[in-house]
N, CA and C of each residue as an Amber inpcrd file, in Angstrom:
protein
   489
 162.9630000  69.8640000 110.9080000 162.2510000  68.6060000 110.8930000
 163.1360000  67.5410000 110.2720000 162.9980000  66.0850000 110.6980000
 164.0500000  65.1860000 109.7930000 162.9790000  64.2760000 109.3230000
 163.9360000  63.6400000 109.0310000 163.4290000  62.4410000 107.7720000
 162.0230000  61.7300000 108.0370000 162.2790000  61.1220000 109.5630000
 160.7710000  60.5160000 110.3030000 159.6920000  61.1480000 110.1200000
 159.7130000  63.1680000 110.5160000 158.5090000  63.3750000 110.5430000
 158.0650000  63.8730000 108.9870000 158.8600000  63.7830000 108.1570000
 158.7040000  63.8070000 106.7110000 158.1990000  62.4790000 106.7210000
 158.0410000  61.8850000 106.7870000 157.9230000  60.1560000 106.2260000
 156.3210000  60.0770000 106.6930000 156.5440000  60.4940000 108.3810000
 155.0790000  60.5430000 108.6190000 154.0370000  60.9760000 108.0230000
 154.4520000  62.5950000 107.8930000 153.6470000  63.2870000 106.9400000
 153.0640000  62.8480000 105.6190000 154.0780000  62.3640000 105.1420000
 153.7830000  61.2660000 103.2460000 153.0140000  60.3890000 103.9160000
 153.0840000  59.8230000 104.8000000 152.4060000  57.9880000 105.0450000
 151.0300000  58.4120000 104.8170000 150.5380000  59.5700000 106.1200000
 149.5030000  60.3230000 106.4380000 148.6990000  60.8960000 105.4160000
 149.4040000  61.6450000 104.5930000 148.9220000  62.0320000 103.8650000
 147.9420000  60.5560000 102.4270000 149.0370000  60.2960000 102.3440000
 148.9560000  59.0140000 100.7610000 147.7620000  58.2170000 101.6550000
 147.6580000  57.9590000 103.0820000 146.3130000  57.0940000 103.6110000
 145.4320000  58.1420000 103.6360000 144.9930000  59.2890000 103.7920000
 143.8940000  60.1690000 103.3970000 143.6340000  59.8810000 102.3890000
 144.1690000  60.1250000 101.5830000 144.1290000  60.1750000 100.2070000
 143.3450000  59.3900000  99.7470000 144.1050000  57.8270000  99.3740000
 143.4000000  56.7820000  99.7320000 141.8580000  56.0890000  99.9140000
 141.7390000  56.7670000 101.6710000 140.3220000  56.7420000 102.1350000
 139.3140000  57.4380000 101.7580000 139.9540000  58.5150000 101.4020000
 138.8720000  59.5360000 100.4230000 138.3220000  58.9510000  99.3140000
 139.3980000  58.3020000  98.3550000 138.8350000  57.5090000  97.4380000
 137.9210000  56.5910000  97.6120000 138.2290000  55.9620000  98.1340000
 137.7370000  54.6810000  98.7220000 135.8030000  55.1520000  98.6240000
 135.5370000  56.3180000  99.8240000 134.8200000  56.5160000 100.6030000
 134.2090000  57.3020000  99.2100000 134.6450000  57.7400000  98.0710000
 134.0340000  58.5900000  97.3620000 133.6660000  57.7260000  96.1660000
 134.0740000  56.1910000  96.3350000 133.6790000  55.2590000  95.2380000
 132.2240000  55.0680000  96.0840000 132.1250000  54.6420000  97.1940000
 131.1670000  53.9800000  98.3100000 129.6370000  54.7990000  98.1240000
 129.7680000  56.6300000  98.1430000 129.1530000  57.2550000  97.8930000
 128.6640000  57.4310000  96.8680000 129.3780000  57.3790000  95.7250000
 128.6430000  57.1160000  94.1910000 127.7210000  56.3370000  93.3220000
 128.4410000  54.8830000  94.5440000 127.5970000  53.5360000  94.5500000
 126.2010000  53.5710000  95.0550000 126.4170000  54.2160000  96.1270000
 125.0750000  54.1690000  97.0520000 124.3070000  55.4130000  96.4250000
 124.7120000  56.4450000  95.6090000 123.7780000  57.2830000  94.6900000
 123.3950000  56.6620000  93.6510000 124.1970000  56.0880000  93.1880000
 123.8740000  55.7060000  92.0150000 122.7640000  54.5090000  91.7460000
 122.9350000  53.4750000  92.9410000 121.8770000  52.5360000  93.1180000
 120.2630000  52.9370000  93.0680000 119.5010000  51.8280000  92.4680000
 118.2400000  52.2300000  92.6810000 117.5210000  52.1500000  94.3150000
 117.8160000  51.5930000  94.6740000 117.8230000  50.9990000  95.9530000
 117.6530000  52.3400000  96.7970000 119.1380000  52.9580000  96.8760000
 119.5500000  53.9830000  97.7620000 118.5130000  55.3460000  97.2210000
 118.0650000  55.5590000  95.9310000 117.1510000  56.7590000  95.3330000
 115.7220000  56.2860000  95.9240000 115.1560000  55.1340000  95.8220000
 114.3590000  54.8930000  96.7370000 113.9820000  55.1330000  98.1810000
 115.0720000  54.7560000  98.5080000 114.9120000  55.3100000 100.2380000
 115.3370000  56.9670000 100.4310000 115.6380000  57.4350000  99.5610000
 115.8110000  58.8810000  99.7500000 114.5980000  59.2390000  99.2260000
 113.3580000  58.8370000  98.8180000 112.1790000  59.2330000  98.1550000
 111.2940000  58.5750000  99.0640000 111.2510000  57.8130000  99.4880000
 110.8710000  57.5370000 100.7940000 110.7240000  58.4070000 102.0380000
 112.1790000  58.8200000 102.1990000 112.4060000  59.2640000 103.3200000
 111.8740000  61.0010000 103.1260000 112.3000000  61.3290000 101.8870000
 111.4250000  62.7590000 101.7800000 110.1280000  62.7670000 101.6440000
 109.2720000  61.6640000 101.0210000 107.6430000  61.7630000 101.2900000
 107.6790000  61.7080000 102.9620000 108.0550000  61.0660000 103.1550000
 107.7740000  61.3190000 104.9120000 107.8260000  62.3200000 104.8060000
 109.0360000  63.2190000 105.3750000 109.3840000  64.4140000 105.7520000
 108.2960000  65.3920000 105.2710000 108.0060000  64.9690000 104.1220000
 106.5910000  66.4870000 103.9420000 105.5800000  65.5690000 104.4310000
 105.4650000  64.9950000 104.4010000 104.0850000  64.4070000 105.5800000
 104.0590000  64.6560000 106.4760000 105.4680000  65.0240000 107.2580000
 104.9880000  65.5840000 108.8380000 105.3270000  66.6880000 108.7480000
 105.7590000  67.6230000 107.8350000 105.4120000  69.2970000 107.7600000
 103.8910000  69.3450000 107.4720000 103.4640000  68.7460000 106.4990000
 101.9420000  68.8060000 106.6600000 101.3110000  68.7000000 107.8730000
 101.3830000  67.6670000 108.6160000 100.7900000  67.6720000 110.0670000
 101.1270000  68.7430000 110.7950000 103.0530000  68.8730000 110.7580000
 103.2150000  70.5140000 111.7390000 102.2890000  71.4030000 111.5140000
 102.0820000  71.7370000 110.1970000 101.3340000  72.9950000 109.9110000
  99.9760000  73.2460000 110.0950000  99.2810000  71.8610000 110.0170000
  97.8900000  71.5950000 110.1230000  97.3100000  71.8050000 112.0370000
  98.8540000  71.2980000 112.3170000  98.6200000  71.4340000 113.7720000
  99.1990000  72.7270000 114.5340000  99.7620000  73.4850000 113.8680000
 100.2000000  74.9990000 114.3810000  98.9210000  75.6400000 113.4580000
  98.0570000  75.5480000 113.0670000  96.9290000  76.4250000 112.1910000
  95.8660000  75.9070000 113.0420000  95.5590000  74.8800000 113.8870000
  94.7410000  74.6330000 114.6950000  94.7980000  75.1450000 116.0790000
  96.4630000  75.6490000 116.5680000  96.6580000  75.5830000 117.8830000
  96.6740000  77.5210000 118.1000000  96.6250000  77.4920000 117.0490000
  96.7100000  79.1750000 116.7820000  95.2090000  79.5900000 116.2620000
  94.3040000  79.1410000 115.9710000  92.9200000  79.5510000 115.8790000
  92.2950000  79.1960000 117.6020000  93.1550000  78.2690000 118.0940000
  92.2430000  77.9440000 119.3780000  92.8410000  78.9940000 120.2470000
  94.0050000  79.5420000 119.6830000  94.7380000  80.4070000 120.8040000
  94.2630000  82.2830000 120.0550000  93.8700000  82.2430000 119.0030000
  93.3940000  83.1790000 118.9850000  94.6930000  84.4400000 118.5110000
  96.0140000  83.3890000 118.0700000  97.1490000  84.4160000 117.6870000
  96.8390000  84.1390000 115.8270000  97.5030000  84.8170000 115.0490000
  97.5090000  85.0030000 113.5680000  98.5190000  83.7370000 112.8540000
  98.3770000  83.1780000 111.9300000  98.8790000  81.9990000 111.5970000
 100.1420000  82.6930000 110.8160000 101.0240000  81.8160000 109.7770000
 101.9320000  82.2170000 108.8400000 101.0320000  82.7390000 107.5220000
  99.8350000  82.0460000 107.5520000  98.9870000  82.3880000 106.1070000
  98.1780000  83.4530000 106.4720000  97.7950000  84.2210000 108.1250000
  97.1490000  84.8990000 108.2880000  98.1830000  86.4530000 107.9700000
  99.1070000  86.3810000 108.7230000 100.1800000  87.6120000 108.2870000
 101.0180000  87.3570000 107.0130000 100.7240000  86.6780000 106.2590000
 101.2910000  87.0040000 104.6850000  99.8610000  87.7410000 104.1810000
  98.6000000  87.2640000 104.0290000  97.5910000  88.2740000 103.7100000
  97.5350000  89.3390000 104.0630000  97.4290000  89.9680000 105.6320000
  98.2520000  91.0140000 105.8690000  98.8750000  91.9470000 105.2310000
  99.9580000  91.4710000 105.2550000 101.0090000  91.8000000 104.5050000
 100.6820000  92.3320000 103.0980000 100.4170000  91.2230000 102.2620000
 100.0860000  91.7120000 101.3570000  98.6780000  92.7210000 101.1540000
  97.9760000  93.0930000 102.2090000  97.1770000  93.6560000 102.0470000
  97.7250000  95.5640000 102.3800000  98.7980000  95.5300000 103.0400000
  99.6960000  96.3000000 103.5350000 100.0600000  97.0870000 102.1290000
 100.9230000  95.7900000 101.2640000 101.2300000  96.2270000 100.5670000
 100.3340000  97.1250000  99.4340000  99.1200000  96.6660000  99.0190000
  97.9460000  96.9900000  97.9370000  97.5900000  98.4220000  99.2000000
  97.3850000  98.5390000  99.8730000  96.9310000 100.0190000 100.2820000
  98.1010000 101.1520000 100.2390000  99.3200000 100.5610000 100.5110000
 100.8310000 101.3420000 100.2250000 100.7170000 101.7950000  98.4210000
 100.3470000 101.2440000  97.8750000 100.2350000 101.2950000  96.4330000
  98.7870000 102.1190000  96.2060000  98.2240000 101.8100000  96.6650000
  97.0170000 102.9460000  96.5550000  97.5340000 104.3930000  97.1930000
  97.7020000 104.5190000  98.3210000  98.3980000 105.4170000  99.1560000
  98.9300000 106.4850000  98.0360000 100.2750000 105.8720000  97.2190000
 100.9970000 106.1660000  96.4760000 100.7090000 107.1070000  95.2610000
  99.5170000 106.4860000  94.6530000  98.7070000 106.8900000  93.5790000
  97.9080000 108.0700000  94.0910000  97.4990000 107.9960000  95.5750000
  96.4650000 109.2470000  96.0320000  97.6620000 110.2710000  96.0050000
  98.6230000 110.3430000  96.5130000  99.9830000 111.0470000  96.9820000
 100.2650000 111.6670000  95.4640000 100.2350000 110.8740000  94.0940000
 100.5760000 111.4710000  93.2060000  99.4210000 112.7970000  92.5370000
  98.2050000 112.1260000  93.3530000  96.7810000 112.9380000  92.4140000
  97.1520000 113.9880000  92.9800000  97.3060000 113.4860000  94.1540000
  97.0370000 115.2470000  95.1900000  98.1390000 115.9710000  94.6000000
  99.5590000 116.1360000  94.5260000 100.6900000 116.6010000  94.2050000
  99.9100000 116.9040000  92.5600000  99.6200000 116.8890000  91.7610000
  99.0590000 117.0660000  90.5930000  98.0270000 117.9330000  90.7490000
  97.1650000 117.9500000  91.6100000  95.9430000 118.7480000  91.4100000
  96.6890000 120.0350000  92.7070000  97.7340000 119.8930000  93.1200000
  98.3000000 121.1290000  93.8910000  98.9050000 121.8880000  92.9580000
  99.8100000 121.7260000  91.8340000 100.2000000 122.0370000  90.9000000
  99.4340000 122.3590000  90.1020000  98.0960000 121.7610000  89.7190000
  97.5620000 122.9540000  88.9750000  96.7640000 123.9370000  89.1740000
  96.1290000 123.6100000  91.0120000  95.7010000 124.6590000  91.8210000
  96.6840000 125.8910000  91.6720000  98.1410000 125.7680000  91.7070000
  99.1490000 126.9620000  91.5190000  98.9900000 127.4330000  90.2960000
  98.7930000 126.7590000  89.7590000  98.8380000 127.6140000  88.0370000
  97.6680000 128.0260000  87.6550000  96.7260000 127.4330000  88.5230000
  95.1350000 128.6110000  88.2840000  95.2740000 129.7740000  89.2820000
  95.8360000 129.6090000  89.9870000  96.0370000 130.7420000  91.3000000
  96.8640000 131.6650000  90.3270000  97.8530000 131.2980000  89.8780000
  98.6360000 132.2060000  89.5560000  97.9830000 132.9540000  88.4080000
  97.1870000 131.8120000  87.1640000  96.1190000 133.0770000  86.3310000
  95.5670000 134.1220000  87.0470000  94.8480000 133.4450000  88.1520000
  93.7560000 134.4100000  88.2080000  94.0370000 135.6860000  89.6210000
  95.0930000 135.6610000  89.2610000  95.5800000 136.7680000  89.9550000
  96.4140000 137.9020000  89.0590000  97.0660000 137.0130000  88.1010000
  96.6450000 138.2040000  86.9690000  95.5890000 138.7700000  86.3770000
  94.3340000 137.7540000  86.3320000  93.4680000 138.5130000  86.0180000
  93.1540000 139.3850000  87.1120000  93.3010000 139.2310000  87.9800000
  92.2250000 140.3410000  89.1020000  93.1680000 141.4720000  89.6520000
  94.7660000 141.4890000  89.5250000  95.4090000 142.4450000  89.2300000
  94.8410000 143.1250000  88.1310000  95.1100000 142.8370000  86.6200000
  94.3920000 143.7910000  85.7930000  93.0900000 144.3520000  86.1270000
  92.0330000 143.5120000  86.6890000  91.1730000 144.3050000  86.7700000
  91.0110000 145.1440000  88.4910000  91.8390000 144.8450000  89.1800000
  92.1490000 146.0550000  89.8420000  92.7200000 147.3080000  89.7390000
  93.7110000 147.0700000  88.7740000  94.2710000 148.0920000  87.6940000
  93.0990000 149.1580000  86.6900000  92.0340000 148.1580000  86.1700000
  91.4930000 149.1170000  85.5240000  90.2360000 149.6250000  86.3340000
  90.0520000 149.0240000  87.7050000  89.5270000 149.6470000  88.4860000
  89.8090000 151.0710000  89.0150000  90.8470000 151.0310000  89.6380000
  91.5500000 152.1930000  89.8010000  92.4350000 153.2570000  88.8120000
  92.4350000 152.5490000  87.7070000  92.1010000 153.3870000  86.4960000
  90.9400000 154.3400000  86.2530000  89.7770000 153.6170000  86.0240000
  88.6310000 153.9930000  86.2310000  88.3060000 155.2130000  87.2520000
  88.5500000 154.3570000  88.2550000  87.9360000 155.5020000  89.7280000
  88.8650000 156.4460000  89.6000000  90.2550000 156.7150000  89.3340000
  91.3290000 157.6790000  88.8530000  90.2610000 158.8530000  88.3080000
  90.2270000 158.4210000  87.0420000  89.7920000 159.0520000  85.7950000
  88.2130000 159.9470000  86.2670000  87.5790000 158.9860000  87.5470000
  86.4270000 159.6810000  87.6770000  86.6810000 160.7360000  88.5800000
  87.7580000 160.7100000  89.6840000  88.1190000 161.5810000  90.4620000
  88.5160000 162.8510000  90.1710000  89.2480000 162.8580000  88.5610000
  89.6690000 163.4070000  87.7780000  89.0460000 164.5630000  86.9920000
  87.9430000 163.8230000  86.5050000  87.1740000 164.2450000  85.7280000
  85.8720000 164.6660000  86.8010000  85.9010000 164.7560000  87.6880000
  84.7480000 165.1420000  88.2460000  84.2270000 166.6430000  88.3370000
  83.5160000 166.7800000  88.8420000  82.9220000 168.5800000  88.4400000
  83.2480000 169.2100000  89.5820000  83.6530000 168.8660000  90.8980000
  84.3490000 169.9840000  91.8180000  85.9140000 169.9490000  91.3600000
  86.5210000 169.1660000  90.2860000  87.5400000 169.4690000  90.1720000
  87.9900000 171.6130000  89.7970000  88.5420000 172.2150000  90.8140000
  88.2300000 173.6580000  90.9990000  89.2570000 174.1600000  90.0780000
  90.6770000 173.6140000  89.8910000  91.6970000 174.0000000  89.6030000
  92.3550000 173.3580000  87.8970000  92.8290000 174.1690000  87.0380000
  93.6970000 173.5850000  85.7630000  94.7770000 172.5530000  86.1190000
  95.4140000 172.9670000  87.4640000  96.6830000 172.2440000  87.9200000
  96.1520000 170.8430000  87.9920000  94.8220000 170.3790000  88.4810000
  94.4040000 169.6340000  88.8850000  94.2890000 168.5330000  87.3300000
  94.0990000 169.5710000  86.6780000  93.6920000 168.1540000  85.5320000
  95.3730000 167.9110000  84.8840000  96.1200000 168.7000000  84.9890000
  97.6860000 168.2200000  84.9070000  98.0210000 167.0540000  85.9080000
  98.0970000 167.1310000  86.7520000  98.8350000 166.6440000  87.8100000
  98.0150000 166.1860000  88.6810000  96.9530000 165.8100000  89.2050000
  96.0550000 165.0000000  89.7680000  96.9060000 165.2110000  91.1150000
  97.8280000 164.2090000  91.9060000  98.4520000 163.7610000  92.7770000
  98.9670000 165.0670000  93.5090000  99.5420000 165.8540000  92.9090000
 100.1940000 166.9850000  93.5950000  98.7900000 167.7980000  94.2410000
  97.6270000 168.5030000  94.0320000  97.0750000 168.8450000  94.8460000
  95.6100000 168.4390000  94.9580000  95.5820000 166.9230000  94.4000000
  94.0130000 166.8300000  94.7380000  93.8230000 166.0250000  96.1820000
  93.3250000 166.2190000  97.1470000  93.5240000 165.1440000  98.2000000
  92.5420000 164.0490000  98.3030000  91.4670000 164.0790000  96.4860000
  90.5610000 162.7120000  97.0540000  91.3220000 162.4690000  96.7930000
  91.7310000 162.1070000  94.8980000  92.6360000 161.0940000  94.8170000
  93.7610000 160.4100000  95.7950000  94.5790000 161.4200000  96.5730000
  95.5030000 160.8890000  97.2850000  95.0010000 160.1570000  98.1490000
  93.4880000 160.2370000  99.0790000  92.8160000 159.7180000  99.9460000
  92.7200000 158.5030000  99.1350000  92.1750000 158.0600000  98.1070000
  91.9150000 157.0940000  97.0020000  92.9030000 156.2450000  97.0240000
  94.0800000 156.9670000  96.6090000  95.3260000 155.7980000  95.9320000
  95.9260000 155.4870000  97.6130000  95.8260000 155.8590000  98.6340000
  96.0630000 155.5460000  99.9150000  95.0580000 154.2950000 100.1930000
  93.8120000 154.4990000 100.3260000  93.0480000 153.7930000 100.7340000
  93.0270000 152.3940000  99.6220000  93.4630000 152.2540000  98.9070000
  93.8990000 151.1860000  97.3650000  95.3160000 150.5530000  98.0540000
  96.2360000 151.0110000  98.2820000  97.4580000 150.7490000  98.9010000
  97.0150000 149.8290000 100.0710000  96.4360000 150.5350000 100.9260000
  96.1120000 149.4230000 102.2340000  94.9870000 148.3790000 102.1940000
  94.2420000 148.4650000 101.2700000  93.5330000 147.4680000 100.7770000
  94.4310000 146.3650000 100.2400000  95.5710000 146.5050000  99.4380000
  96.4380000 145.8150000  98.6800000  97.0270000 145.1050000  99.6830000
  97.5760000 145.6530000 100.8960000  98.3230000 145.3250000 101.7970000
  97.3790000 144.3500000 102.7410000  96.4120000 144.4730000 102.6590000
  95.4300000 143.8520000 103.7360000  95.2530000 142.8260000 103.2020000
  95.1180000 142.4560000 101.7830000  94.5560000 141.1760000 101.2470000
  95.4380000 139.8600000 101.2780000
């Protein structure tokens, strides 16, 4: 590049420059005036004066048309939201009362193990002790040749299995 389009460039530049100023005194003036804050207060009461009308007149043209307004789907909405939040709270009861449905289940199956245990304890002992018992072996060893009992602790087994 030579000297000219260097020169240009400076001229160009230093008159931006310049006009910027210029144009950024002009703007400060015209903010700063009372005059100019006026008509910008002006000009924005308008402006919400005819969003008021837009809205008054899209809330009329939409009840005659029978579609949902901006104020009809924010209620909605928020009504969306308050049942999501209820929802939430039912979701926690239930999960709570499942959990302690398990931990009563799980008591009471120890209890009714034990007392199936001392059921068949019991009925053991009566099988045992009963008066056709014929044999000595029998009151040793029960299992090896009595066949109620074995009929017994069989028929206890598949009961167990069935439940």
């Amino acid at each position: 590049m030579g000297k000219k389009s260097k020169s240009k460039r400076a001229l160009v530049t230093s008159f931006g420059k310049k006009l910027e100023n210029e144009m950024n005194q002009q703007v400060k003036e015209w903010v700063e005036s009372a005059e100019s804050v006026e008509q910008m207060n002006a000009m924005l009461e308008s402006h919400v004066h005819s969003l008021k009308k837009v809205r008054g007149y899209s809330e009329l043209i939409s009840q005659q048309l029978n579609i949902p307004s901006k104020d009809d789907v924010a209620r909605v909405a928020n009504l969306v939201i308050q049942v999501e939040e209820k929802i939430d709270r039912l979701e926690e009861k239930v999960d709570r009362l499942g959990e302690e449905t398990k931990t009563l289940k799980k008591k009471s199956e120890g209890v009714s193990q034990r007392e199936k245990t001392n059921k068949r304890n019991d009925s053991r002992q009566t099988v045992i002790n009963n008066d056709h018992a014929a044999s000595p072996m029998l009151m040793v060893n029960p299992h090896i040749t009595d066949p109620r009992l074995f009929q017994y602790e069989l028929e206890c087994m598949l009961d167990e299995e069935w439940e």
